[in-house]
C-alpha positions in Angstrom: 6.5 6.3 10.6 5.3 3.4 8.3 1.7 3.6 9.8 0.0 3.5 6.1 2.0 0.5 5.1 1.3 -1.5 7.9 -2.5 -0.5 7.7 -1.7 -1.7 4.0 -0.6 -5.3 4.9 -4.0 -5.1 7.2 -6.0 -4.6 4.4 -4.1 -7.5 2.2 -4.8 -9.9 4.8 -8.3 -8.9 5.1 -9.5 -9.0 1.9 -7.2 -12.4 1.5 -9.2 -14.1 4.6 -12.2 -13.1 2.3 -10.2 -15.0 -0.4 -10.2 -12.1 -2.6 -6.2 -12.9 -5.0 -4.0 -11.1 -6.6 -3.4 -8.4 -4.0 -0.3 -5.8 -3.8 0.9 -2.9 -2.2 2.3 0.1 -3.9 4.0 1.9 -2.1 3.4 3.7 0.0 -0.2 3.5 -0.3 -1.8 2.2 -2.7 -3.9 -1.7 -2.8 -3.5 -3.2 -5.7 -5.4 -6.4 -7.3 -4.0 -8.0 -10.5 -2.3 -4.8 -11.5 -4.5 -2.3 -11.2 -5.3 0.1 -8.2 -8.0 -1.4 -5.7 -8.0 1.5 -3.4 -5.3 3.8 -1.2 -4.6 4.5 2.5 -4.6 8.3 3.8 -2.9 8.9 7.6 -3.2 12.0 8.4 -1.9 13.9 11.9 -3.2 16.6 13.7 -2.8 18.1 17.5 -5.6 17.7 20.3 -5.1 18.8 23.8 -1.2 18.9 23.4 -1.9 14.8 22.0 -0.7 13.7 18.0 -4.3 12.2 16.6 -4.0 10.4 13.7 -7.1 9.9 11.3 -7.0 6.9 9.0 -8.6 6.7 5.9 -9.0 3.3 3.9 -11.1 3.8 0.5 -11.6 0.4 -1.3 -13.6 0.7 -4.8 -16.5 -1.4 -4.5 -18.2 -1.3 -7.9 -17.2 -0.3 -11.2 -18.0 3.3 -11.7 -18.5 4.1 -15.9 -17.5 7.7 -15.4 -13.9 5.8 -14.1 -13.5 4.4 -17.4 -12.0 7.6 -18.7 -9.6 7.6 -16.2 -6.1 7.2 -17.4 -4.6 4.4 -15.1 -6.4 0.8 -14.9 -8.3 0.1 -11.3 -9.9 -2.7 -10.0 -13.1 -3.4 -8.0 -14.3 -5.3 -5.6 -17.4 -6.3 -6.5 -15.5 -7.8 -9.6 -13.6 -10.0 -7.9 -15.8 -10.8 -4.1 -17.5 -14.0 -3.7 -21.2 -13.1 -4.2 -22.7 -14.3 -0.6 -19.7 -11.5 1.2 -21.4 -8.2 1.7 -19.7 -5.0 1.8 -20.1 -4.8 5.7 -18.6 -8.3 6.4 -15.1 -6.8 4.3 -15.7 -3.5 5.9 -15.5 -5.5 9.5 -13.2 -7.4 8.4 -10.4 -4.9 7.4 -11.2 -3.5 10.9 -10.4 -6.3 12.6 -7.6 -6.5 10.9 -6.4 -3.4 11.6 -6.9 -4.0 15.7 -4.6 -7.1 14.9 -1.9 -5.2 13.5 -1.9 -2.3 15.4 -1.4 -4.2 18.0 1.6 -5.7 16.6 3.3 -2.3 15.7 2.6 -1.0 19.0 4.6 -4.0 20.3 7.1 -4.3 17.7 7.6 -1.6 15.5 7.6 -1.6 11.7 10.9 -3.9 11.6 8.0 -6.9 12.5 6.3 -6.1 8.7 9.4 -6.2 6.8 9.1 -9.4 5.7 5.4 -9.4 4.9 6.1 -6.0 3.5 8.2 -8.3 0.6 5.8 -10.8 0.1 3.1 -7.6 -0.9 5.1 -5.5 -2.7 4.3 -4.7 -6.1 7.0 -3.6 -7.5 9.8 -5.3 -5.4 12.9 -6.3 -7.7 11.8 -4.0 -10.6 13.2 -1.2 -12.1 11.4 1.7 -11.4 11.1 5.7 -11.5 10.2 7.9 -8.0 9.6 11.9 -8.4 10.3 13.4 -5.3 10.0 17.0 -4.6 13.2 17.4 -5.7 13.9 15.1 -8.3 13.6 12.0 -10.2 15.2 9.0 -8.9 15.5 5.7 -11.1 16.4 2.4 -9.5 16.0 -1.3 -8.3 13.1 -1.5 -5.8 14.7 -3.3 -2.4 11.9 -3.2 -0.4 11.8 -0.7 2.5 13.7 0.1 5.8 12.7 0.1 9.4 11.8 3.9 8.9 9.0 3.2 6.1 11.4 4.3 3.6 11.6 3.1 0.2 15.0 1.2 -1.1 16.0 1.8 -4.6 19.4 0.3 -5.7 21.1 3.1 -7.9 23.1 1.7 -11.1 26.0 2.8 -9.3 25.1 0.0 -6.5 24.6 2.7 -3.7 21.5 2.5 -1.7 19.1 5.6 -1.9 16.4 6.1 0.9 13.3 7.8 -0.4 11.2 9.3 2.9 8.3 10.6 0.4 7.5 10.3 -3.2 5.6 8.7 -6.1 6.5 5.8 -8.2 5.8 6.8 -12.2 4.3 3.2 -12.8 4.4 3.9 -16.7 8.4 3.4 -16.4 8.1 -0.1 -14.7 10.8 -2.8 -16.0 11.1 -6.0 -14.8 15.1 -5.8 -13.4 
């Protein structure tokens, strides 16, 4: 569990070592840069010879698309915000590298280890916020997230609520 947020934080560094600012995480998969979405994470899993494979898919927008402008919610691109000598393949190799680095990391040590740097991306940590989940919609303080991937959202009543899946409705965002 927690695989897309930690191939998150790999993508945050990246792009930071490329000194590309303003980068966030949404979670639970979403890159952020000055507010608006940059691109997403996609893990899926699927069964190979009795073995769990898991496919990772990192999309980044690189240029600004005029058909996008349409779209309803703000994004970001890269291209907007690069230096001008960094190529596309030097961030793709980049975010690979990366990726090695912090794999290796959560092999050793296991999601507790991005806790901490989980915080420092979080977009929305501390802020009042709305999740749908299948089953309902769940307003509450952002805490962060647990060793299980699982998003903390302080209730008004002060109880704690774990949310395994879901989506944060951005258009309710408070600051708390």
């Amino acid at each position: 569990t927690g695989l897309s947020l930690v191939i998150g934080i790999a993508v945050i560094r990246a792009l930071q070592k490329l000194e590309i600012q303003k980068l966030s995480i949404k979670w639970p998969n979403d890159i952020f840069q000055d507010g608006n979405k940059l691109g997403g994470i996609l893990v899926e899993s699927t069964q190979q010879n009795n073995k769990t494979v898991l496919i990772v898919g990192v999309g980044i927008n690189i240029t600004d698309d005029k058909t996008k402008r349409k779209l309803k919610n703000a994004y970001s691109c890269l291209n907007n915000s690069k230096p001008s000598t960094l190529s596309n393949e030097q961030v793709i190799a980049e975010i690979l590298n990366e990726i090695q680095n912090v794999m290796t990391e959560y092999e050793t040590f296991g999601l507790t280890h991005f806790i901490n740097a989980w915080k420092s991306y979080d977009h929305y940590l501390g802020k009042t916020i709305t999740v749908s989940t299948s089953q309902q919609e769940i307003t509450g303080i952002n805490e962060g997230i647990n060793e299980a991937g699982e998003l903390l959202l302080k209730a008004d009543t002060g109880e704690l609520i774990c949310i395994h899946s879901g989506k944060i409705q951005s258009q309710n965002i408070e600051t708390a």
